[in-house]
Backbone as a printed PyTorch tensor [residue, N CA C, xyz], in Angstrom:
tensor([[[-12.1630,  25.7080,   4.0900],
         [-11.3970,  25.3080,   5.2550],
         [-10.0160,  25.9590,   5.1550]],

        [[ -9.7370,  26.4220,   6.3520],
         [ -8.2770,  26.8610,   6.5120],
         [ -7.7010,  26.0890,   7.1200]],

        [[ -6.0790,  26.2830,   6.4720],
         [ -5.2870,  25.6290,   7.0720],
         [ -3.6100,  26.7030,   7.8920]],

        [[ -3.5550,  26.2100,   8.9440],
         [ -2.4980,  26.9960,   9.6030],
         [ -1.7970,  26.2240,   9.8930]],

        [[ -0.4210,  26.7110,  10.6360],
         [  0.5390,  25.8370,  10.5490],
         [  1.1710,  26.3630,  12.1650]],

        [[  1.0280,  25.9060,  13.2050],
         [  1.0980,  26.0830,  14.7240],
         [  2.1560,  25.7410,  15.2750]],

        [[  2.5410,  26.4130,  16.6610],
         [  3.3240,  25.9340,  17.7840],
         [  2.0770,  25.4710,  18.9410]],

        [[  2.3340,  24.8020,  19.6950],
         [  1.5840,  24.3610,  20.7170],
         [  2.9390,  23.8830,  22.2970]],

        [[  2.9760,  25.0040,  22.9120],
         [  3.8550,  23.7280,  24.4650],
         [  4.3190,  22.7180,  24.4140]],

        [[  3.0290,  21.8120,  24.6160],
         [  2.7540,  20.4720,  25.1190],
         [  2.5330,  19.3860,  23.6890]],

        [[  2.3790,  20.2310,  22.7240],
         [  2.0620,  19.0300,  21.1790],
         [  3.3510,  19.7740,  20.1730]],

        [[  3.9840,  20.7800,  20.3860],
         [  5.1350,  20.7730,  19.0560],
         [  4.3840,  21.5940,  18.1640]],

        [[  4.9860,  21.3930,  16.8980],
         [  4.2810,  22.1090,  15.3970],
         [  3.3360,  21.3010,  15.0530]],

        [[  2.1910,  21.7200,  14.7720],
         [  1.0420,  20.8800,  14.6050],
         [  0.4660,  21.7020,  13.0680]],

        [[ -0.1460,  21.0190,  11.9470],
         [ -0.8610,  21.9590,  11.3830],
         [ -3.0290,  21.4480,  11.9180]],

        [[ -3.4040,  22.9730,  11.6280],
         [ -4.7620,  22.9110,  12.6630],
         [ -5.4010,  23.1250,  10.8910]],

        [[ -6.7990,  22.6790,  11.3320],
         [ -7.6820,  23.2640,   9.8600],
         [ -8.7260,  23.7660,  10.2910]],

        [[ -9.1270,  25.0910,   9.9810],
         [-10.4720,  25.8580,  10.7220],
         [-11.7810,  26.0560,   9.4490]],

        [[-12.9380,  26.0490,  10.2870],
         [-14.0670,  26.6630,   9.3130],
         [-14.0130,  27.7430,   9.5300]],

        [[-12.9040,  29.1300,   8.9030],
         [-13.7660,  30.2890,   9.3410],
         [-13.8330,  30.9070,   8.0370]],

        [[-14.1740,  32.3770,   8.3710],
         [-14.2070,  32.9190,   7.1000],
         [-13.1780,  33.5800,   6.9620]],

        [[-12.4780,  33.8690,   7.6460],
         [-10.5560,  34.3290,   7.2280],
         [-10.0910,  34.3690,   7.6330]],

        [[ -8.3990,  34.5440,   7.1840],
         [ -7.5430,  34.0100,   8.1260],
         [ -7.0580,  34.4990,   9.3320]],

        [[ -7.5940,  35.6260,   9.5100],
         [ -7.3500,  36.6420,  10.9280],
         [ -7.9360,  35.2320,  11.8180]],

        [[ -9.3070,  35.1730,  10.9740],
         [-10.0670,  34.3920,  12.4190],
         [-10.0570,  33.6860,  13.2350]],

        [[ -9.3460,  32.6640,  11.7730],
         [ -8.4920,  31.1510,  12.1280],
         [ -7.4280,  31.9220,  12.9160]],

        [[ -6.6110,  32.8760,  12.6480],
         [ -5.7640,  32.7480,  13.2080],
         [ -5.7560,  33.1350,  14.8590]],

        [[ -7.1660,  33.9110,  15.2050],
         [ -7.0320,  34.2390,  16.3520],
         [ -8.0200,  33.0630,  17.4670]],

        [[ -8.7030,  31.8340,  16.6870],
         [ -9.3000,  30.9290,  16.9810],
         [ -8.0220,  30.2070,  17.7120]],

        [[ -6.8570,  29.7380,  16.7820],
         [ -5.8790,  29.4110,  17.2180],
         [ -5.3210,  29.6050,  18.2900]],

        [[ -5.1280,  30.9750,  18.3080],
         [ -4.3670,  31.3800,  19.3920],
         [ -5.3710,  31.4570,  21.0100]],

        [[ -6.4150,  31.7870,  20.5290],
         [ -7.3580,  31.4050,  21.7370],
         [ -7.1540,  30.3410,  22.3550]],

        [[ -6.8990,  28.9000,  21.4980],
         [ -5.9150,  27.8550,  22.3080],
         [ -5.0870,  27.4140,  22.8120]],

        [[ -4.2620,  28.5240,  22.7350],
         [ -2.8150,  28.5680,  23.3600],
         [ -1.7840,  28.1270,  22.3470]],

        [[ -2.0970,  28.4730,  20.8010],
         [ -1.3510,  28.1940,  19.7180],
         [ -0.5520,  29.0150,  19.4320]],

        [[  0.5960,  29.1800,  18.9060],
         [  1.5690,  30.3800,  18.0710],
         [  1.4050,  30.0970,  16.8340]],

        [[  1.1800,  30.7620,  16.4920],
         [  0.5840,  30.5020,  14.8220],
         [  2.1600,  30.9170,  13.9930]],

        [[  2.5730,  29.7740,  13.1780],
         [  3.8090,  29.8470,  12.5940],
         [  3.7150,  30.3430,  10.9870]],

        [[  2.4270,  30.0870,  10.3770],
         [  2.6860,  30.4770,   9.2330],
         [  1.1280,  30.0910,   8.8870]],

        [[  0.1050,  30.7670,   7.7950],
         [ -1.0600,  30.3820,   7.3290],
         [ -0.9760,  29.9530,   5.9140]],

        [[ -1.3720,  28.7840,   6.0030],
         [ -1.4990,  27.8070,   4.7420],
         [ -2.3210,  28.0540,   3.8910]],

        [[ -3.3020,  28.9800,   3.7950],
         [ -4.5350,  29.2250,   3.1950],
         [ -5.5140,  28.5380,   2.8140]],

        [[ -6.2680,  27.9980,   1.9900],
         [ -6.9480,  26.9360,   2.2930],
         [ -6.2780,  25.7800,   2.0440]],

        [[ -7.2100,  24.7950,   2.8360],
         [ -6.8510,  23.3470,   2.5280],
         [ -7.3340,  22.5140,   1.7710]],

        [[ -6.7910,  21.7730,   0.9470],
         [ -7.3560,  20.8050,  -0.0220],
         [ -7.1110,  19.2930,   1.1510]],

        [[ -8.2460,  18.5050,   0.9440],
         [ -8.7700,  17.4470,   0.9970],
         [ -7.2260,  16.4130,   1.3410]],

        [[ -7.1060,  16.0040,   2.3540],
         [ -5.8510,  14.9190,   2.3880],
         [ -5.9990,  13.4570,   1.7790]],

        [[ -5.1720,  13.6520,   1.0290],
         [ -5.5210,  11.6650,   0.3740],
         [ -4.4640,  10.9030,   0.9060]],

        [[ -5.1180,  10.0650,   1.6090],
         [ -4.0200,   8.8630,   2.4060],
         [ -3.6910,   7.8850,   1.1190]],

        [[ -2.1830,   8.1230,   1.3210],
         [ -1.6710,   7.0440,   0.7790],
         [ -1.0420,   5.7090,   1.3760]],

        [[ -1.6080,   4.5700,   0.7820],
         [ -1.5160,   3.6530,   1.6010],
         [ -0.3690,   3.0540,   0.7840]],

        [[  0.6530,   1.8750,   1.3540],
         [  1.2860,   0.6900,   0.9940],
         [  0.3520,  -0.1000,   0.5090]],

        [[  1.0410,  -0.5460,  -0.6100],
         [  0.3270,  -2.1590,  -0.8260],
         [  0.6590,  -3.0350,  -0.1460]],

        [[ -0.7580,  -4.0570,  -0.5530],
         [ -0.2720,  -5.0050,   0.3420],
         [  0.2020,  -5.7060,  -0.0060]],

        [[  1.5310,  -6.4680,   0.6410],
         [  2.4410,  -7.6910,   0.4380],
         [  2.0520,  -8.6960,  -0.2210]],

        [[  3.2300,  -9.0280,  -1.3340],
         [  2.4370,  -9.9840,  -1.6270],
         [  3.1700, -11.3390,  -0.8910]],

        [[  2.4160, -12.2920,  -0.9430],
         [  2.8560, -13.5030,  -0.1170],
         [  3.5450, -14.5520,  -0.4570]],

        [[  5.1900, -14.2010,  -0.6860],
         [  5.8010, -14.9970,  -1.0800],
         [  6.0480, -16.0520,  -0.4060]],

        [[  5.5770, -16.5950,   0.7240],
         [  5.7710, -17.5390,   1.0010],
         [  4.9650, -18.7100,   0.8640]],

        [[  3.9430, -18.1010,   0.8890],
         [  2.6780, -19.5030,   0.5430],
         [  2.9660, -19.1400,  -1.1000]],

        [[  2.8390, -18.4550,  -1.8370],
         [  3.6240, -18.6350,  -3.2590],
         [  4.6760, -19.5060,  -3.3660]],

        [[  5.4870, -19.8670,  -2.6300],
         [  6.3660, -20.5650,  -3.0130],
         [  6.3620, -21.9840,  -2.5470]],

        [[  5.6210, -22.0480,  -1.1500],
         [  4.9600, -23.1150,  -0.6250],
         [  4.0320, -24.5540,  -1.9040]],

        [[  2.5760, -23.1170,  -2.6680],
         [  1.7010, -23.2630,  -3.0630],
         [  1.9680, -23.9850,  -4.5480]],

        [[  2.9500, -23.3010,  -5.3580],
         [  3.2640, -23.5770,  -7.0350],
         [  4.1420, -24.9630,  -6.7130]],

        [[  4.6750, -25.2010,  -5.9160],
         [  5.2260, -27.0070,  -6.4260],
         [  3.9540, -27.7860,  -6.0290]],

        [[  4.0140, -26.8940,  -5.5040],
         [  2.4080, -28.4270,  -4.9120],
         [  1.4660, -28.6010,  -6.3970]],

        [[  1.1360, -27.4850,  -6.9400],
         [  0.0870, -27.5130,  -7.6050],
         [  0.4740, -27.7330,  -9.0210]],

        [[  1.7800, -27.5480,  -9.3500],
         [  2.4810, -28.3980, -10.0690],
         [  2.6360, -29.8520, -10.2860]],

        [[  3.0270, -30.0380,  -9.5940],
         [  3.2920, -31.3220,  -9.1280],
         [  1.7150, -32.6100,  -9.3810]],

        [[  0.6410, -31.7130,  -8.9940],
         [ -0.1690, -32.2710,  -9.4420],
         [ -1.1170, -32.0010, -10.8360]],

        [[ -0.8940, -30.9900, -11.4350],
         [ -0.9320, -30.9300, -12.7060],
         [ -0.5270, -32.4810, -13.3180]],

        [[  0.9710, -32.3650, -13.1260],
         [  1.6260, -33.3130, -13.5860],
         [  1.2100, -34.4570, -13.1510]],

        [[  0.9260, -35.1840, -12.6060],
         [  0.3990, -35.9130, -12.1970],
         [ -0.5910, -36.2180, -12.8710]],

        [[ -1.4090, -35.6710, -13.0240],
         [ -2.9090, -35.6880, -13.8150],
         [ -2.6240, -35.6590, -15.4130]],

        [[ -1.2000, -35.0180, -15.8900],
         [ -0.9880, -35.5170, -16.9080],
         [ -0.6160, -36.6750, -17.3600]],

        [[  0.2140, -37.4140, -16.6380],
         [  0.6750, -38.5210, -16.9900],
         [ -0.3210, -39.9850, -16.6700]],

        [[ -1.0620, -39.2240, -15.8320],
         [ -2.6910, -40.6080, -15.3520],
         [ -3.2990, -40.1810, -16.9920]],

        [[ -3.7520, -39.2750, -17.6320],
         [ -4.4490, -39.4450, -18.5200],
         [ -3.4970, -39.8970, -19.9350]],

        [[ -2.1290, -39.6270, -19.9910],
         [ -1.4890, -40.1700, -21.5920],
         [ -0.6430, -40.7190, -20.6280]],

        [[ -0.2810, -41.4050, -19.6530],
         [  0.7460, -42.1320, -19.1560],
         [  2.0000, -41.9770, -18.8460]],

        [[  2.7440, -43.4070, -18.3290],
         [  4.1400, -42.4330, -17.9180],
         [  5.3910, -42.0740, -19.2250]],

        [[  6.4370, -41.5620, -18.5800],
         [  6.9750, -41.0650, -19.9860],
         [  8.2110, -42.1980, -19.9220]],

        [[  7.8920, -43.3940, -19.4970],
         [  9.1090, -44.3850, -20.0180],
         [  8.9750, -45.1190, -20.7280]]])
């Protein structure tokens, strides 16, 4: 796969990726579309999306740990009693 690096009118700098077999071809595939071809990238390697993680949820975290605390404790002091 090739990769070129375009003008287009109506879309700006775009980069395009072609199946051809060289870069004349791509490049005149391009331009058959009404592209200006700004520069050829040569081939292209594979794009890996990088994503954000996801958030973590501090709010039910902070909601969630007294509560569940709270009854820990609770359950400690029902089984060895209270501490007075």
């Amino acid at each position: 796969m090739l990769t070129l690096t375009a003008h287009h009118p109506s879309q700006g700098i775009v980069r395009l990726n072609f199946d051809a077999p060289s870069v004349e071809e791509a490049v005149r595939l391009a331009e058959s579309q009404g592209y200006r071809v700004v520069s050829s990238g040569g081939f292209a390697l594979p794009s890996l999306r990088i994503t954000r993680p996801k958030r973590f949820p501090l709010t039910m975290f902070s909601q969630e740990l007294p509560s569940r605390l709270l009854m820990q404790w609770g359950k400690y002091f029902e089984a060895h009693g209270s501490a007075q």
